[in-house]
KEZATI-302885 format. One line per 5 residues: their letters; for each residue y, x, z of N, C-alpha, C. Coordinates in steps of 0.001 Angstrom, whole numbers. Layout:
# residues N
a	Y X Z Y X Z Y X Z  ...
***
This chain:
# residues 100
xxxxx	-1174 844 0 0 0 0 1242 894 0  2179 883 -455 3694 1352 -913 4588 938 -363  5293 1696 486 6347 1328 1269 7663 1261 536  8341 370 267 9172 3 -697 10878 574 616  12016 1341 -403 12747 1361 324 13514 150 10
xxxxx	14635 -551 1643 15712 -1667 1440 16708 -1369 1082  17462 -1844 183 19266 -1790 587 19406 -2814 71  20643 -3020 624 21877 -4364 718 22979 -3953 -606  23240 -4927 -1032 23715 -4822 -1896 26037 -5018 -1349  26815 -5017 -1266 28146 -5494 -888 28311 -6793 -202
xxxxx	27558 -7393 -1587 27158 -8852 -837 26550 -9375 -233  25529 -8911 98 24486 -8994 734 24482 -8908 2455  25603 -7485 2384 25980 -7032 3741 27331 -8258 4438  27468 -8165 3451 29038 -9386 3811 28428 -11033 4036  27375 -11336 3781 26467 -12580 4433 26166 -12349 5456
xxxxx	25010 -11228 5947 24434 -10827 6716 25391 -10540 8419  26633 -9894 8071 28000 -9923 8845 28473 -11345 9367  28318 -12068 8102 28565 -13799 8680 28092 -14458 9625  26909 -14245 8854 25686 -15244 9869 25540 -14614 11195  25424 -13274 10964 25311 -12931 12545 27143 -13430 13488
xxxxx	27464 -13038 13047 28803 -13393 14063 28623 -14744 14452  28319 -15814 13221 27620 -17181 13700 26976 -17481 14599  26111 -16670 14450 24911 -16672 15382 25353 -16102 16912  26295 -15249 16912 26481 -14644 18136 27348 -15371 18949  28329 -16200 18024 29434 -17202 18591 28633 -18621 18677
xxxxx	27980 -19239 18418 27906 -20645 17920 26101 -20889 19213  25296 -19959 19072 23957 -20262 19444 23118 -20113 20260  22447 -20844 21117 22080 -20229 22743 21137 -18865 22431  20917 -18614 21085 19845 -17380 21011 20639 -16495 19756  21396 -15792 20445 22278 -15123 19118 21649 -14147 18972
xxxxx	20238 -13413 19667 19534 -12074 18750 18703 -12934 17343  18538 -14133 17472 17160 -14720 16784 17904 -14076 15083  18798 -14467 14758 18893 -13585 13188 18857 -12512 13058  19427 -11951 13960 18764 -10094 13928 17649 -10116 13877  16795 -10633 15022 15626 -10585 14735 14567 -11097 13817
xxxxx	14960 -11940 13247 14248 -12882 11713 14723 -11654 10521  15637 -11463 10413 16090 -10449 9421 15114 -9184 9000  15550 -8249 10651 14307 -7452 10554 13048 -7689 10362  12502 -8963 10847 10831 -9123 10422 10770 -9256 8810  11620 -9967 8173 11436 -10139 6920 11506 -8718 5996
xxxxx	12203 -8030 6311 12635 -6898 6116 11467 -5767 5734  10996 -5591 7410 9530 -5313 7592 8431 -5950 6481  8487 -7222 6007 7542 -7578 5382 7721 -7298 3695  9163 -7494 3266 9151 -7005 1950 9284 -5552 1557  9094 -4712 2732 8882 -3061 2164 7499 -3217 1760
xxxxx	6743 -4165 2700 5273 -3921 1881 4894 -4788 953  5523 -6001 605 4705 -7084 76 5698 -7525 -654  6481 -7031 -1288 7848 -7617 -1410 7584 -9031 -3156  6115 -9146 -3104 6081 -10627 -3784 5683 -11888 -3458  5801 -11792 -1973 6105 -12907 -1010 6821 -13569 -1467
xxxxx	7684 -13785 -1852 8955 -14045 -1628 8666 -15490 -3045  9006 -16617 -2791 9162 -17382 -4198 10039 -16663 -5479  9792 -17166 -6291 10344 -17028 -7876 12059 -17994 -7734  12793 -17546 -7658 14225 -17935 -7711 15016 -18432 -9579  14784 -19249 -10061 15117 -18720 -11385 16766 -19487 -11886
xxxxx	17272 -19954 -10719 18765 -20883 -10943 19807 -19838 -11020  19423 -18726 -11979 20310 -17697 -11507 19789 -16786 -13051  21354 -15716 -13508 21025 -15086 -14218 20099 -13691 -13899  20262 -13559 -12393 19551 -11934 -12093 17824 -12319 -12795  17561 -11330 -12940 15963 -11493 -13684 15191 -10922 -12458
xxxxx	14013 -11415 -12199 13289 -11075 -11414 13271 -11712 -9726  14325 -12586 -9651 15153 -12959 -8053 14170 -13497 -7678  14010 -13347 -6545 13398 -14153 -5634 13579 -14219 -4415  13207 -15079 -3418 13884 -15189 -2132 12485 -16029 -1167  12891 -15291 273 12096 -15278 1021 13039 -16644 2609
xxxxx	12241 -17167 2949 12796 -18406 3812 12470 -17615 5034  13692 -17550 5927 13878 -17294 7196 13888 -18444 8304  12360 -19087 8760 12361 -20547 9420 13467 -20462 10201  13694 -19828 11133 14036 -20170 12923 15359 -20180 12280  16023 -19252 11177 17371 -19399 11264 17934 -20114 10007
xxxxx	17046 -20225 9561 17218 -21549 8067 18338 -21282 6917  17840 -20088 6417 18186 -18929 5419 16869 -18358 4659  17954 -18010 3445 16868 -17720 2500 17483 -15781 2280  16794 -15168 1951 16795 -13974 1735 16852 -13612 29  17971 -13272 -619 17561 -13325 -2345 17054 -11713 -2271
xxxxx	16217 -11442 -3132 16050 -10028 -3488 15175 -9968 -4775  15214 -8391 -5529 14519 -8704 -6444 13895 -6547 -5884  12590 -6197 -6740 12296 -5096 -6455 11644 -4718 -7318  10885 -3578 -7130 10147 -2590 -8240 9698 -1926 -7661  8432 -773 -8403 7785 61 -7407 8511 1162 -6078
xxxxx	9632 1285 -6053 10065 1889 -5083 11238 1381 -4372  11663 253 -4740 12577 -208 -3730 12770 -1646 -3626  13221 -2468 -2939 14158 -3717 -2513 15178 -3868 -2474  15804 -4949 -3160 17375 -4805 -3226 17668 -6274 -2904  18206 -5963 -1663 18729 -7342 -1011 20319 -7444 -1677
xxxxx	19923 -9257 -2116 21261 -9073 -3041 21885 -10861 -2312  21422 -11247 -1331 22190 -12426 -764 21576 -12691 533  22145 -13359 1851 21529 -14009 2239 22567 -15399 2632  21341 -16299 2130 22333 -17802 2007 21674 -18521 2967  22125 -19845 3411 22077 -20677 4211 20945 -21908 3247
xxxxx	19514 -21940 3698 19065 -23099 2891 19776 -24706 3129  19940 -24824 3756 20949 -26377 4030 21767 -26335 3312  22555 -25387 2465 23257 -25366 1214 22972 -26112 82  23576 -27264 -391 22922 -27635 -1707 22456 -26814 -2883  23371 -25775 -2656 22997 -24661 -4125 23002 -23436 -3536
xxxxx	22058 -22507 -4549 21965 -21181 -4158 23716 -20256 -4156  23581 -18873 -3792 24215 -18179 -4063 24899 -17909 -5391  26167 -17854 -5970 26234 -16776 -7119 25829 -15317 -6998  25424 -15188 -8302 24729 -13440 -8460 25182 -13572 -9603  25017 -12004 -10245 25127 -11629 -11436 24231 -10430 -11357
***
């Protein structure tokens, strides 16, 4: 198995900044998105085709992984050596993220 490296993409980091401050202001459990984040995280270095087929979008390859407890989706797309986290959106959203 192949340990895939992560990165965040600008946007990616600038969601991720959101939700947590959300989470830290708004929720009786403000580690739970840190901590959902990292597990997912953990799971797409190894498996990173978990994740459903995303196709409402021009990026090729997108797909996105559902974060239950904090009810977010994770967009990313990858290849043999890395993950590229390129959103994380709110599923209660009627529509996905823009990407390009």
């Amino acid at each position: 198995m192949t340990e895939r490296r992560v990165r965040f993409t600008a946007t990616a980091r600038r969601h991720v900044d959101r939700e947590q401050a959300y989470w830290l202001e708004h929720r009786d459990y403000p580690d739970i998105f840190r901590t959902e984040l990292e597990s997912a995280i953990r799971i797409l270095t190894f498996l990173p085709g978990v994740g459903s087929v995303y196709s409402r979008t021009p990026v090729v390859g997108l797909r996105r992984l559902y974060l239950e407890k904090v009810a977010c989706h994770v967009y990313y797309t990858f290849d043999d050596s890395q993950v590229i986290v390129r959103a994380v959106w709110g599923a209660r959203r009627e529509r996905g993220p823009t990407l390009r």
